[in-house]
C-alpha positions in Angstrom: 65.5 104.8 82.6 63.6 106.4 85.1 64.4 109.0 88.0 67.6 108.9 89.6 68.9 110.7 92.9 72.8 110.9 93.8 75.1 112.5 96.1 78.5 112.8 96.8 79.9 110.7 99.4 83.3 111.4 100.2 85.8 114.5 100.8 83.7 117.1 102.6 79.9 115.6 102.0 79.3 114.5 105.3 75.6 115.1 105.2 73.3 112.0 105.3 70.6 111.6 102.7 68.2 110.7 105.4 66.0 108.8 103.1 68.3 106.1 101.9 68.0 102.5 103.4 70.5 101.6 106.3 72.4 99.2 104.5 73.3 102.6 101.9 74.3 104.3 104.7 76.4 102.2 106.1 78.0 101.6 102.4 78.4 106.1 102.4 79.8 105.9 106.4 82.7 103.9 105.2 83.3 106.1 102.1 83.4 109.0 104.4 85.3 107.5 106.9 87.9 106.0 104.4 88.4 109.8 102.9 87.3 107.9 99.5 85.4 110.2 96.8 82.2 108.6 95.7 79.3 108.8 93.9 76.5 106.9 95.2 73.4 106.7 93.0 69.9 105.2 93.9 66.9 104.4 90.9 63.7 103.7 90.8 64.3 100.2 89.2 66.6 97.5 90.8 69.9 97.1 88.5 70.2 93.3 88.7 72.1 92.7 86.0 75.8 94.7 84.9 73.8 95.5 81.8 70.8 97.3 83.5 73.5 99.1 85.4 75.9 100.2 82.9 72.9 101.4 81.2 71.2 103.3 84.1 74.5 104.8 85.0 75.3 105.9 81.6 78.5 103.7 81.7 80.0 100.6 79.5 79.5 97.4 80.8 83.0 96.6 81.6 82.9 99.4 84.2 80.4 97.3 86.5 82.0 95.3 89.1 80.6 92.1 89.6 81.3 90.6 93.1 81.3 86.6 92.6 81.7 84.2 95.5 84.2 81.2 94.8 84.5 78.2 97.5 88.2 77.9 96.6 89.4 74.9 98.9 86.9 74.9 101.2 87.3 78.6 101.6 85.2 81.4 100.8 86.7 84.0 98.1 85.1 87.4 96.7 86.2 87.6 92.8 85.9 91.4 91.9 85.3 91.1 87.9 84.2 93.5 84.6 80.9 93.2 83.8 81.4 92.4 80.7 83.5 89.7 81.6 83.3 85.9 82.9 85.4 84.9 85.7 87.5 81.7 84.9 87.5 79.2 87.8 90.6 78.0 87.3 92.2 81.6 87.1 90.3 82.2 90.3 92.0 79.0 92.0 95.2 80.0 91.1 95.1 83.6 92.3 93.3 82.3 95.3 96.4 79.8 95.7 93.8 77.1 96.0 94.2 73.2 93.7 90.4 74.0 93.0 87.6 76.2 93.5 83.7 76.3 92.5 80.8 79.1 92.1 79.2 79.2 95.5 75.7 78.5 96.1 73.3 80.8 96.9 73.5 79.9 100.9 77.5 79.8 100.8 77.1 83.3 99.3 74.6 84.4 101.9 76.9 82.9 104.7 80.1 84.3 103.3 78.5 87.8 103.2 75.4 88.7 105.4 75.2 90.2 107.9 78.8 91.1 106.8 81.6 89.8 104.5 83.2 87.0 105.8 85.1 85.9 103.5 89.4 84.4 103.2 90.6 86.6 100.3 89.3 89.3 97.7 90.8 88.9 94.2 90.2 92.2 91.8 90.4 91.3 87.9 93.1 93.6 86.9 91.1 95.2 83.8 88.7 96.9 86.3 91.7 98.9 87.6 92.6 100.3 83.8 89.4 102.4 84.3 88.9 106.0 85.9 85.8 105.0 87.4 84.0 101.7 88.1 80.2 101.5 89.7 79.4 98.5 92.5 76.7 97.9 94.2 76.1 100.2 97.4 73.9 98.1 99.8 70.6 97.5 97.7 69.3 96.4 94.2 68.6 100.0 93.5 72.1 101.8 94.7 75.3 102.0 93.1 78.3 103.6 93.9 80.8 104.8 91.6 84.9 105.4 92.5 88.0 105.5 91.3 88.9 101.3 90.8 92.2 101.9 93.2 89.5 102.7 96.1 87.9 99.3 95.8 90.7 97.3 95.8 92.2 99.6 99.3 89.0 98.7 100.6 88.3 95.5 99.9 92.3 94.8 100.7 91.8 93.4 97.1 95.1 91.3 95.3 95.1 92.1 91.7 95.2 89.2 89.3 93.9 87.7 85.9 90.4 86.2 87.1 88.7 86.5 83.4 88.5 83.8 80.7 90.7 84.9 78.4 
């Protein structure tokens, strides 16, 4: 698995890791700011996949949130989904209140999110909130941060539905 470094990002860690990339920082300022008890984790490896995650966190696959992009009537929309999981399109449409939506391309995803999210709606599949903790990415391939599913979906300003194929 290689070496791994973490630290504890909310209630009374206010220290910076000085050596983590800005975009990490930034993910730990809004943890701290939001009062929001975190774990974030960095390894030596990228974690591209939700199985390379769960298994460099130590975690089941269905505890990795995978953040999909939907164009859902011409709108951009962040699905929030296990990683275990496939989102359904249609589901994601009619959560999205939308008469159709498609998997982004890779420069509507780019658009909808860099330099920052940009997107109409968040949707949050609501198996991911029957966990204690669920691990996202934190601003890189090689950082993750792990908190409670409740926190992602406050700060995301999520809407809970049924996103996943059944």
């Amino acid at each position: 698995m290689g070496q791994r470094r973490s630290a504890r990002a909310g209630f009374g860690y206010a220290r910076r890791v000085e050596d983590w990339p800005e975009p990490v920082e930034r993910v730990a300022a809004v943890l701290r700011a939001q009062g929001v008890d975190a774990r974030l984790e960095a390894f030596e490896q990228p974690t591209a996949t939700a199985e390379a995650a769960a298994k460099a966190v130590g975690c089941e696959p269905a505890q990795i949130v995978k953040s999909l992009v939907f164009v859902c009537d011409g709108l951009p929309v962040l699905a929030l989904v296990p990683g275990n999981r496939r989102a359904d399109t249609e589901r994601v449409a009619a959560a999205a209140g939308a008469r159709d939506a498609r998997v982004a391309n890779p420069d509507e995803v780019l658009a909808a999110t860099f330099p920052v999210p940009l997107v109409a709606r968040v949707l949050i599949e609501r198996e991911l909130l029957r966990h204690e903790v669920v691990w996202a990415g934190a601003g890189t391939p090689r950082h993750v941060v792990g908190l409670a599913p409740g926190d992602v979906a406050r700060l995301t300003n999520a809407e809970t539905a049924d996103l996943v194929e059944s």
